[in-house]
C-alpha positions as CSV (number, residue, x, y, z in Angstrom):
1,X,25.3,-40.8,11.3
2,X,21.9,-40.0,13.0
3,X,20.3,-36.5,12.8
4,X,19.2,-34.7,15.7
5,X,15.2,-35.3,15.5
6,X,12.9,-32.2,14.3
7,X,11.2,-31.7,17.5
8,X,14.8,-31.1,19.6
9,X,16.1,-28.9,16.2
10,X,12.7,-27.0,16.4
11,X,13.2,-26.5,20.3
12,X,16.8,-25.3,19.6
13,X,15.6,-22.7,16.8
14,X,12.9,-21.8,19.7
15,X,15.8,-20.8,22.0
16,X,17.7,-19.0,19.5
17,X,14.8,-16.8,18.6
18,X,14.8,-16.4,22.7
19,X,18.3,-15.2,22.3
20,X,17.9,-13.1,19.6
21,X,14.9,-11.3,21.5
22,X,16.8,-10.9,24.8
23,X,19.7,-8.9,22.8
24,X,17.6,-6.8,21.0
25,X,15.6,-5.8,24.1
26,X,19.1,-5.4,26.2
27,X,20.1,-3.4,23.2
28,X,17.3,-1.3,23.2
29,X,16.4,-1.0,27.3
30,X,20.3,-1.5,28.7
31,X,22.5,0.4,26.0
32,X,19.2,3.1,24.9
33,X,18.9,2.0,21.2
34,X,15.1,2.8,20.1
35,X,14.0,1.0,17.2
36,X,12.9,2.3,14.1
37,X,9.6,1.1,12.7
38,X,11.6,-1.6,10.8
39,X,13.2,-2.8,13.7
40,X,10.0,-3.8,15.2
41,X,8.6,-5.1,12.2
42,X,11.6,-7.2,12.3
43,X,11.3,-8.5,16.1
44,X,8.1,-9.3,15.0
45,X,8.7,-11.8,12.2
46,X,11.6,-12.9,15.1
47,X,8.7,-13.6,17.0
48,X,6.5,-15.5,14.6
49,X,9.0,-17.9,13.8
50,X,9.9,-18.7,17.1
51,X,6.4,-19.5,18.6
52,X,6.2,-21.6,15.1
53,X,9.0,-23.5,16.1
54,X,8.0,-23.6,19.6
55,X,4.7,-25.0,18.7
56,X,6.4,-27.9,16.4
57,X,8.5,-28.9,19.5
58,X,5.6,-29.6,21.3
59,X,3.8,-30.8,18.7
60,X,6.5,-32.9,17.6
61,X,4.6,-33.2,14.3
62,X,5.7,-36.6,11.8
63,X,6.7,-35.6,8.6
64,X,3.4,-33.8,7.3
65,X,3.0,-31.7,10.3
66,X,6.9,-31.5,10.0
67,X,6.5,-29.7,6.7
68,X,3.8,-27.4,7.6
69,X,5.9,-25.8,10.3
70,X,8.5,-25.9,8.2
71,X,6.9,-23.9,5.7
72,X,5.6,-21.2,8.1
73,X,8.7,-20.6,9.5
74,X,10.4,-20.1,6.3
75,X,7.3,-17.7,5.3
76,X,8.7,-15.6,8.5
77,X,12.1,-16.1,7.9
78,X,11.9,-14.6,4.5
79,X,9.5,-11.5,5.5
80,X,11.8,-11.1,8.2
81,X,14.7,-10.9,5.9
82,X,13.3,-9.2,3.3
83,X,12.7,-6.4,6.1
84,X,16.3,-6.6,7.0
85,X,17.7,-6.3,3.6
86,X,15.1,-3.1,3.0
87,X,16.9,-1.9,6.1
88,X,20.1,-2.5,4.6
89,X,19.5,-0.7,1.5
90,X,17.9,2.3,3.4
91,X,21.7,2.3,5.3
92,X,23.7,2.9,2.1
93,X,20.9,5.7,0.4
94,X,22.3,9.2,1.0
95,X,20.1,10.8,4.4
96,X,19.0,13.4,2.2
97,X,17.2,11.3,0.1
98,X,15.0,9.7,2.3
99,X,12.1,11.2,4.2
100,X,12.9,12.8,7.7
101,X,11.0,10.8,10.0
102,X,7.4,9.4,10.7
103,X,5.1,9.4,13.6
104,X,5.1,7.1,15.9
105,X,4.0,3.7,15.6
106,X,1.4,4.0,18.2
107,X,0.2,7.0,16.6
108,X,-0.3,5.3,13.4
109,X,-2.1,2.4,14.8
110,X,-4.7,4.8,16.4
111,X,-5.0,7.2,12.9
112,X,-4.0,5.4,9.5
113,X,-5.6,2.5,8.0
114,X,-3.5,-0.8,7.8
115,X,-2.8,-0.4,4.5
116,X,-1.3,3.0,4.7
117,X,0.8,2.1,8.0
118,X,2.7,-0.8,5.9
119,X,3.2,1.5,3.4
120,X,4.8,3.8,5.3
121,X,7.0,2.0,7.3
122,X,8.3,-0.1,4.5
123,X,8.8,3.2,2.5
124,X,11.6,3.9,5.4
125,X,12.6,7.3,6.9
126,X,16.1,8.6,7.9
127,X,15.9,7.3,11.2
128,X,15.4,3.5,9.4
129,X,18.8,4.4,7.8
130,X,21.2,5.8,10.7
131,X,23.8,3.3,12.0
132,X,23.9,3.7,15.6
133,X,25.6,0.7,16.9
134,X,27.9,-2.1,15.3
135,X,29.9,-5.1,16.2
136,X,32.9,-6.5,13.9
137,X,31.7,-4.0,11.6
138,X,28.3,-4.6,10.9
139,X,25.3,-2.7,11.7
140,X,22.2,-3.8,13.7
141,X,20.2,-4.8,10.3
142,X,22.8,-6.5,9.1
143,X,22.8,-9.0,11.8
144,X,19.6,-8.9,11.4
145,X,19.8,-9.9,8.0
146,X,22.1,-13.0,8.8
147,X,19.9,-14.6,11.5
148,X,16.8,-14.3,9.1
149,X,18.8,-16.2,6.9
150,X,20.1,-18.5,9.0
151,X,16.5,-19.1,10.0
152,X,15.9,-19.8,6.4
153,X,18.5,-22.2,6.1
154,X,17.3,-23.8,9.1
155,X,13.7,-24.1,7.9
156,X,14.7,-25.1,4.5
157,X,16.8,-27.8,6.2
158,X,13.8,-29.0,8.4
159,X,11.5,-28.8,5.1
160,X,14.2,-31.2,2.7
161,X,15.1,-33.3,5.2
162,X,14.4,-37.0,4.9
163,X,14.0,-39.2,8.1
């Protein structure tokens, strides 16, 4: 039994990412969920991996060029994820633990060095930590957590496979 071939797999991954972008941004301009700095650090990596995968569509590398995508998208996946599962954790610390908020990521862009601003926003805050929406009982970073992994699967999968 034939595989699908990398290029239509990356494009598929490609449309996913699409998917996963359109919910978050329905989520956050339709239902008026803001994300936290995490969040967006997570749409990023989102992001990355999809314009890798839509750049090995085009591409349609051979099995070299395959790899190297491969390898960047699972890079993403895994910074993505390992965002996620900060997020995660942050959810099942006690509020009073963690830090009451942070400015603004604009704000931070404008004042703090880049090395300070990933400080802080991996550090998390309060608002990193409050569930404010779920579906079959998992929060937003959760699901999060999932895709990033299925995205690691996927680019694991793409990396391993044999022609």
């Amino acid at each position: 039994m034939a595989l699908a071939n990398p290029r239509s797999l990356f494009l598929l991954a490609f449309l996913g990412c699409l998917a996963l972008m359109g919910g978050a941004l329905y989520l956050e301009h339709g239902v008026g969920l803001n994300p936290c700095p995490l969040c967006i650090v997570q749409r990023v990596f989102v992001i990355l991996f999809g314009l890798v995968c839509l750049v090995a569509a085009i591409h349609a590398p051979q099995r070299t060029g395959q790899r190297v995508y491969s390898v960047l998208a699972l890079l993403f996946a895994i910074g993505g994820g390992a965002t996620a599962a900060r997020q995660v954790w942050l959810q099942s610390v006690p509020p009073e633990q963690l830090e009451a908020c942070l400015p603004s990521l604009e704000f931070m862009m404008e004042a703090l060095p880049l090395q300070e601003i990933v400080s802080l926003v991996f550090h998390g805050t309060a608002d990193c930590a409050e569930v404010t929406w779920t579906l079959f009982g998992l929060s937003l970073p959760e699901w999060s957590l999932l895709a990033f992994v299925g995205m690691g699967l996927f680019a694991l999968f793409q990396l391993l496979r044999r022609r």
